[in-house]
KOLTORKOL-351815 format. One record per residue: residue in one letter; z, x negated, y of N, C-alpha, C in turn. Coordinates in pm, whole numbers, padded with zeros to 5 digits, always signed. Example, Ala and Ser with C-alpha at 12.3 -4.5 7.8 and 13.67 -1.06 7.14 Angstrom:
a+00780-01319-00569+00780-01230-00450+00780-01320-00330
s+00708-01285-00225+00714-01367-00106+00787-01290+00003
// end
This chain:
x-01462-02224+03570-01362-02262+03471-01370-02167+03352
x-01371-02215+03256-01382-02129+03097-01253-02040+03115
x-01270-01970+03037-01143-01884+02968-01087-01888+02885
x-00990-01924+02880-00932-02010+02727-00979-01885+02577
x-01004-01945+02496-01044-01878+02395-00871-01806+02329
x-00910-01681+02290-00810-01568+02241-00765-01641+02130
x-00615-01620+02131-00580-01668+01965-00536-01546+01864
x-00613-01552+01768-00628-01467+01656-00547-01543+01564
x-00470-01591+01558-00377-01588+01430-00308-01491+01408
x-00256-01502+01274-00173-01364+01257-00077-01411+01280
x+00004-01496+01338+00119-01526+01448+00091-01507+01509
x+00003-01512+01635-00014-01472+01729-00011-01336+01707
x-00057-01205+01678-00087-01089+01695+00018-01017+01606
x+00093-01083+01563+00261-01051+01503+00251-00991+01371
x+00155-01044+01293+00082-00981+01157+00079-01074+01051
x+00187-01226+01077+00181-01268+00957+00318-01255+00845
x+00436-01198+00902+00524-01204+00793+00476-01057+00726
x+00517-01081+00580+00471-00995+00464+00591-00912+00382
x+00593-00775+00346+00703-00752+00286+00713-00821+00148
x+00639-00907+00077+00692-00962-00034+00780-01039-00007
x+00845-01110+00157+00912-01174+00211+01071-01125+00255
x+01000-00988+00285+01099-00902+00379+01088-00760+00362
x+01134-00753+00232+01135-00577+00147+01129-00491+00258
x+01231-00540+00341+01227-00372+00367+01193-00357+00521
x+01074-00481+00542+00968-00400+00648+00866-00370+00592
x+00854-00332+00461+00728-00273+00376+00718-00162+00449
x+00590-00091+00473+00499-00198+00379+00406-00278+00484
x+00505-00357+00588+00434-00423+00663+00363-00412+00783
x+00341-00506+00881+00264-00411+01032+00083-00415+00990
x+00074-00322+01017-00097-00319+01002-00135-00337+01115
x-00268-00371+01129-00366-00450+01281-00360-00334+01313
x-00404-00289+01468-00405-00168+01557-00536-00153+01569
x-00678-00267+01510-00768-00220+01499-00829-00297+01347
x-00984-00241+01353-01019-00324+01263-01072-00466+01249
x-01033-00576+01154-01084-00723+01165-01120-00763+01064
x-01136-00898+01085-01188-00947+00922-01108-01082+00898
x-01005-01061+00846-00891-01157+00764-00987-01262+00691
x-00957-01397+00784-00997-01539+00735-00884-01618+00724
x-00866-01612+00610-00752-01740+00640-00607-01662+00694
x-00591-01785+00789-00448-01667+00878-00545-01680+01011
x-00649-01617+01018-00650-01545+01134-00764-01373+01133
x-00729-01331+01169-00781-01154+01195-00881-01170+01292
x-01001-01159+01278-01161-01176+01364-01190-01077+01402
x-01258-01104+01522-01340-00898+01517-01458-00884+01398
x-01491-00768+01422-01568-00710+01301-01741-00694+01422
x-01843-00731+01300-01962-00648+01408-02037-00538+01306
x-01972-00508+01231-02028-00379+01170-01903-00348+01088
x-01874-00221+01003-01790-00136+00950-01837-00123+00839
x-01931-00143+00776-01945-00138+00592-02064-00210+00563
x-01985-00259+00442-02031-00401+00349-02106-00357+00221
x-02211-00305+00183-02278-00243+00087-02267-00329-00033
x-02241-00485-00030-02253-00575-00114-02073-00616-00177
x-02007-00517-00112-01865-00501-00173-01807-00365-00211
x-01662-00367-00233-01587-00230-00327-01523-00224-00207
x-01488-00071-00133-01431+00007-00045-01299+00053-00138
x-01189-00055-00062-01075+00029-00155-00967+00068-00038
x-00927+00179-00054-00801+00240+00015-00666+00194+00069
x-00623+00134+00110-00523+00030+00159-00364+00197+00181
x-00288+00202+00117-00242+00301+00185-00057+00268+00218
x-00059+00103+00158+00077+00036+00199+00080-00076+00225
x+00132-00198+00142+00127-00315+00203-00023-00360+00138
x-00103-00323+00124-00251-00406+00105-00342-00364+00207
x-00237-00302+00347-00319-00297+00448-00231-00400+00578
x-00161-00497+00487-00081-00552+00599-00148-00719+00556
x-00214-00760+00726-00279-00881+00656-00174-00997+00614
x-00061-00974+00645+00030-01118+00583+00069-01087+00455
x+00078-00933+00402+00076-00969+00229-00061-00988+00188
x-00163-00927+00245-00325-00920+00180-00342-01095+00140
x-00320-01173+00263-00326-01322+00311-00251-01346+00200
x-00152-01337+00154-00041-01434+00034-00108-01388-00097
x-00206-01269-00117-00220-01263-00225-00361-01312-00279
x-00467-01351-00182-00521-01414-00188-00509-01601-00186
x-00435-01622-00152-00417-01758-00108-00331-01801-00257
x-00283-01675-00314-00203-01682-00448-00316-01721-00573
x-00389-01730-00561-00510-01662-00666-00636-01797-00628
x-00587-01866-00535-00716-01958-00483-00806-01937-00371
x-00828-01772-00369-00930-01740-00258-00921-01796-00122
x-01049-01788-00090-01031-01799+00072-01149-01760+00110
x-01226-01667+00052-01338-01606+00126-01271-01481+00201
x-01337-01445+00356-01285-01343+00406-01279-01168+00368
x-01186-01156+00433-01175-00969+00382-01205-00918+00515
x-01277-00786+00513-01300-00683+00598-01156-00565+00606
x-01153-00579+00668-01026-00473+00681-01036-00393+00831
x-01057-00222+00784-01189-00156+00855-01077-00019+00867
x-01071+00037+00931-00963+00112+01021-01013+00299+00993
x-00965+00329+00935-01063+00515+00837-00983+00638+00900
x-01057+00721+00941-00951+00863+00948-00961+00888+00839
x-00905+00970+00743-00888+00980+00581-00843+01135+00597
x-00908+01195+00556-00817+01394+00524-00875+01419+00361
x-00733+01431+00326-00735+01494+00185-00634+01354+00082
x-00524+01264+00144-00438+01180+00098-00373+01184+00225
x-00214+01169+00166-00121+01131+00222-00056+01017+00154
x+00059+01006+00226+00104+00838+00145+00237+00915+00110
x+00258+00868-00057+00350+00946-00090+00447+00788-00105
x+00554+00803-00269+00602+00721-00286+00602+00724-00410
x+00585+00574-00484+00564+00568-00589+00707+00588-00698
x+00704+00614-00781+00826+00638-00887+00836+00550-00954
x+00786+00398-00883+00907+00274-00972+00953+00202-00886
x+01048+00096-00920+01125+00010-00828+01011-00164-00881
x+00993-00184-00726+00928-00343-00777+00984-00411-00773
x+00980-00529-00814+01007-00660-00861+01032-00710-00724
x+00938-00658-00630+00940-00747-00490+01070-00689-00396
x+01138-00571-00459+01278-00517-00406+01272-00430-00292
x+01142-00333-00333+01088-00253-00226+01040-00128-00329
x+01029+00020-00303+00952+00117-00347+00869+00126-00295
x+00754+00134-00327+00588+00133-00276+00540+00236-00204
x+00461+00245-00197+00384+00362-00151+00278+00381-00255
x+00239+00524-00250+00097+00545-00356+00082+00687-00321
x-00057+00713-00329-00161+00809-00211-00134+00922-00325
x-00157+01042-00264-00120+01192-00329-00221+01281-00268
x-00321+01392-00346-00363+01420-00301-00335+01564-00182
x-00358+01540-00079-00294+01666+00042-00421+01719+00075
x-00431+01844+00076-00539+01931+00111-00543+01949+00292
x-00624+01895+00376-00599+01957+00493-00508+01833+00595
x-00462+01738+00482-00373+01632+00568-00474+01540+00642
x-00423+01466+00730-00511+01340+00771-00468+01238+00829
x-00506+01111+00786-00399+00981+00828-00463+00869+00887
x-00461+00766+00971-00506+00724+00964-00477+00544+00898
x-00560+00530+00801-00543+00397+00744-00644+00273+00731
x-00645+00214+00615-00692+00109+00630-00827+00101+00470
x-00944+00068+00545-01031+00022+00381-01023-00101+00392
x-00995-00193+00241-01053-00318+00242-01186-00288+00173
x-01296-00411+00222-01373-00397+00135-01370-00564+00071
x-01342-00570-00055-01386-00634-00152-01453-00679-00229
x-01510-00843-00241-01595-00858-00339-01562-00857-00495
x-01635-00925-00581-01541-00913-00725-01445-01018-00745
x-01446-01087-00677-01319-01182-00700-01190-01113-00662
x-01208-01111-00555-01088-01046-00450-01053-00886-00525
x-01134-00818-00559-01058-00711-00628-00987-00751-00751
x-01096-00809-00805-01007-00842-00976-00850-00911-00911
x-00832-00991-00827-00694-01035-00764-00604-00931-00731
x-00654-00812-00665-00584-00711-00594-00539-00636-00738
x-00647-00626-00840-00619-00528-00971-00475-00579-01014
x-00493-00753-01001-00373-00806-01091-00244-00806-01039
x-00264-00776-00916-00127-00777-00802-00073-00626-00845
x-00143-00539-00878-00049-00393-00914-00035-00312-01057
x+00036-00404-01124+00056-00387-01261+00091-00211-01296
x+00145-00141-01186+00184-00025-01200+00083+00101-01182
x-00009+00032-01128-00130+00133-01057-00274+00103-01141
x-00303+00209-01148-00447+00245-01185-00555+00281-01027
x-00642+00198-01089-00754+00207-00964-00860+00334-01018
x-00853+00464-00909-00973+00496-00914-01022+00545-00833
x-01142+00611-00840-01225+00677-00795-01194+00788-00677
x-01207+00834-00548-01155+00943-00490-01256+01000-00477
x-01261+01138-00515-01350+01243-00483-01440+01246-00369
x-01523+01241-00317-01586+01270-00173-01589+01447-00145
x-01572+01537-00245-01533+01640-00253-01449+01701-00198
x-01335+01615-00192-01217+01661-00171-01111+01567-00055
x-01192+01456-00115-01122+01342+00008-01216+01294+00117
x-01228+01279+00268-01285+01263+00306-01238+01176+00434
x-01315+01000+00408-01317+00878+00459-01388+00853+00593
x-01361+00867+00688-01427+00826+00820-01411+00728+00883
x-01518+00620+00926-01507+00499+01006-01520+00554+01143
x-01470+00427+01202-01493+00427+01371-01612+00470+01388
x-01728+00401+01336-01878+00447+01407-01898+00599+01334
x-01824+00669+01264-01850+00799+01220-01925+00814+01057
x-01957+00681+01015-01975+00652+00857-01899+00706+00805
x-01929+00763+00687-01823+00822+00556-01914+00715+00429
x-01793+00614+00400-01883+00540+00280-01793+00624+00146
x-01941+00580+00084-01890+00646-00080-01858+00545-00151
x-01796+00569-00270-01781+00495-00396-01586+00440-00317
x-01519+00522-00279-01407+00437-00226-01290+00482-00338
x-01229+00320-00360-01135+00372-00435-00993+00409-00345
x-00903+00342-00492-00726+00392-00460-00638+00350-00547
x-00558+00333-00545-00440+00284-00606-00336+00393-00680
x-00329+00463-00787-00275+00584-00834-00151+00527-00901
x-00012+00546-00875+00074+00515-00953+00110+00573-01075
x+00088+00481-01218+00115+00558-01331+00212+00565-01374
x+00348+00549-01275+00497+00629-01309+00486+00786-01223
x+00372+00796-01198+00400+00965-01064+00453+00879-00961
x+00484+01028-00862+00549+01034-00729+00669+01083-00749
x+00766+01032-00628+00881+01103-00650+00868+01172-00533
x+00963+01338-00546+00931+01419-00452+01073+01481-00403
x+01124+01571-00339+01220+01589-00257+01335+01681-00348
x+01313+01739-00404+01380+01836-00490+01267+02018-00484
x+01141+01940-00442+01105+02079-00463+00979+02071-00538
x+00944+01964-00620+00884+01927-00692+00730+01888-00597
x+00710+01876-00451+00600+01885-00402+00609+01730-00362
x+00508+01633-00377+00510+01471-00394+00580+01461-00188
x+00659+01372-00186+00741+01311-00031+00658+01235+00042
x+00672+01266+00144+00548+01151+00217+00684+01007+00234
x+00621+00873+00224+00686+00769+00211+00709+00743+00379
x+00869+00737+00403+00902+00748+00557+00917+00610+00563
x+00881+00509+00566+00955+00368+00525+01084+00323+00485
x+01067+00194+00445+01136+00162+00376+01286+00217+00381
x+01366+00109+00508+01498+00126+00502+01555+00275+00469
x+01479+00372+00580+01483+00540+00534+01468+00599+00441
x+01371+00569+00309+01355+00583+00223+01455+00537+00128
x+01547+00403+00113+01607+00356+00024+01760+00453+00076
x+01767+00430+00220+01874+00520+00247+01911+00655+00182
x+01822+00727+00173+01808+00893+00084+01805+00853-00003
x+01747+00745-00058+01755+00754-00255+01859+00734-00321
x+01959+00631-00225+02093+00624-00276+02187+00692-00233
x+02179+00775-00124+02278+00931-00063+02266+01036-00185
x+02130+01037-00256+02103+01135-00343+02150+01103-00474
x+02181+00961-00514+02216+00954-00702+02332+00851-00665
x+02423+00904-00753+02553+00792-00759+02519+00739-00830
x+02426+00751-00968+02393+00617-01070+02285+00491-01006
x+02209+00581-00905+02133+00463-00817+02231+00363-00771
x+02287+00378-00697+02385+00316-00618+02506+00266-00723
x+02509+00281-00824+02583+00232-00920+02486+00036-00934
x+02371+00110-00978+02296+00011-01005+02234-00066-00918
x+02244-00005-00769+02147-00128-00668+02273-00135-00514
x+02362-00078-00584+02461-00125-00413+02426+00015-00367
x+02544+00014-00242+02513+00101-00200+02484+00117-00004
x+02381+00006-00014+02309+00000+00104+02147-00023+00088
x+02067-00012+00189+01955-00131+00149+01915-00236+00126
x+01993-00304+00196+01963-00413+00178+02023-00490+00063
x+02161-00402+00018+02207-00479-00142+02093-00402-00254
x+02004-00324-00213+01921-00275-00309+01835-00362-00369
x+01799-00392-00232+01679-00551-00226+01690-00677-00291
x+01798-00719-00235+01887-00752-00300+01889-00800-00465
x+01927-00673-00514+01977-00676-00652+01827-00623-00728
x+01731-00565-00680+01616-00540-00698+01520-00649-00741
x+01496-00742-00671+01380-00869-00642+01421-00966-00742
x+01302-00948-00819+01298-01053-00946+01375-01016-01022
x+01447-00867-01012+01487-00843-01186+01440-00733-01247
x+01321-00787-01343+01283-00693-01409+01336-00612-01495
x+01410-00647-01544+01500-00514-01563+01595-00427-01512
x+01635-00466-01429+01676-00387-01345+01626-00298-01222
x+01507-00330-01204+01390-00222-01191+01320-00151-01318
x+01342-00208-01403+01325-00118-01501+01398+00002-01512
x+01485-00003-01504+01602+00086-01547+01598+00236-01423
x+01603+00169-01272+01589+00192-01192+01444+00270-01186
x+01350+00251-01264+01187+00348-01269+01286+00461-01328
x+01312+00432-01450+01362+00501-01578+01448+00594-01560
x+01558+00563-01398+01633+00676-01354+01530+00755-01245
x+01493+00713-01269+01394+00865-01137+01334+00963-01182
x+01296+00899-01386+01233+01034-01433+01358+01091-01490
x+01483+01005-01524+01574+01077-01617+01641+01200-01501
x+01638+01190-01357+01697+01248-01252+01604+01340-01222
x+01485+01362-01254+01425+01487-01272+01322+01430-01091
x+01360+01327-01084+01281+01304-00910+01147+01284-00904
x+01103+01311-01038+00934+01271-01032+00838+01337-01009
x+00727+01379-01006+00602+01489-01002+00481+01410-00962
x+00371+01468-01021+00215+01402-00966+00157+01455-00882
x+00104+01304-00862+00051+01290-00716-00113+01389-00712
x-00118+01434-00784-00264+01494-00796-00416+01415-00830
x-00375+01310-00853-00472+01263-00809-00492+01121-00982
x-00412+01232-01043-00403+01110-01218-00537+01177-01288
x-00547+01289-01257-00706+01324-01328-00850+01222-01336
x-00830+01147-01212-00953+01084-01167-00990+00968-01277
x-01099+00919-01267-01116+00854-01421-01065+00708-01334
x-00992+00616-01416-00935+00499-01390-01066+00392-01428
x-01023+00280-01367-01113+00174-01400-01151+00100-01536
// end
């Protein structure tokens, strides 16, 4: 008797709702290993790097395949993504210093000397990046050092040429000017509004009225970027030197 064949959907493997859906499980569940996102379903992989694509750094929700999936499917695509599982030392995941549109604070990578995480590479062809470029109006793509940052696959590969996602509002950091590692969401929105009464003037004073009052108003994430530098909560991530795309 056969064995019924495995189901790889991302329902099945609990990987298809997306925080553009649901702010504040940003930035989303990531696969527990590496696959290759077709469609809505997550495949195994039989090799770990794609020489004929761009190695980019996944370090929030563009490592969660149910937003990766909506933002391709947004754009027309449907050729598959590699999504490839890295020890990474020399980035941590900080938090970015604007409020999005999608009613969530992001994440965006900082450089940490000595840190090590483990995350996610997509690799990308040129379609699929130019899509990913247009999905982060706030971020500059570049270059990470191999110097200083250092990318490891499962089979023990270190590929070069990998990018990143650099937020060009900065990081916001704790009060000691050193960039915060991003604790997720709900925890994160929780401290931001314990810490400013004008936050919480402007987004409620829970998370979920943040979200809320956040999603789809651009100006009022505007305003909301605009108080994080006027509150002195900002600092760089180290990593704005690098030449942008």
């Amino acid at each position: 008797m056969e064995e019924p064949e495995e189901d790889r959907t991302l329902e099945a493997l609990g990987l298809a709702e997306a925080p553009r859906d649901h702010p504040l499980m940003y930035p989303g569940v990531w696969p527990a290993e590496s696959g290759l996102l077709d469609g809505d379903r997550l495949l195994p992989l039989d090799r770990l790097t794609f020489p004929d694509r761009t190695p980019l750094l996944a370090v929030g929700s563009n490592a969660c395949p149910g937003q990766l999936r909506y933002k391709m499917a947004e754009f027309g695509l449907t050729s598959p993504v590699p999504m490839v599982r890295a020890r990474v030392t020399g980035i941590d995941v900080g938090v970015s210093a604007h409020v999005s549109i999608l009613g969530y604070v992001s994440a965006s990578p900082v450089h940490a000397p000595g840190v090590t995480r483990e995350l996610f590479v997509i690799w990308l062809d040129a379609e699929q990046l130019a899509v990913v470029d247009a999905t982060e109006p706030n971020f500059d793509r570049v270059r990470l050092p191999e110097r200083s940052v250092r990318v490891e696959l499962g089979d023990g590969g270190t590929p070069s040429g990998v990018f990143a996602y650099v937020n060009r509002h900065g990081v916001l950091h704790s009060g000691d000017g050193v960039p915060r590692s991003h604790p997720g969401q709900h925890a994160l929105i929780s401290e931001l509004l314990t810490s400013s009464t004008e936050l919480r003037r402007m987004f409620g004073v829970t998370p979920e009225e943040f979200c809320v009052r956040a999603r789809a108003d651009a100006r009022l994430c505007a305003r909301g970027t605009q108080l994080f530098a006027k509150e002195k909560m900002v600092t760089r991530s180290g990593l704005e030197h690098l030449r942008v795309r």
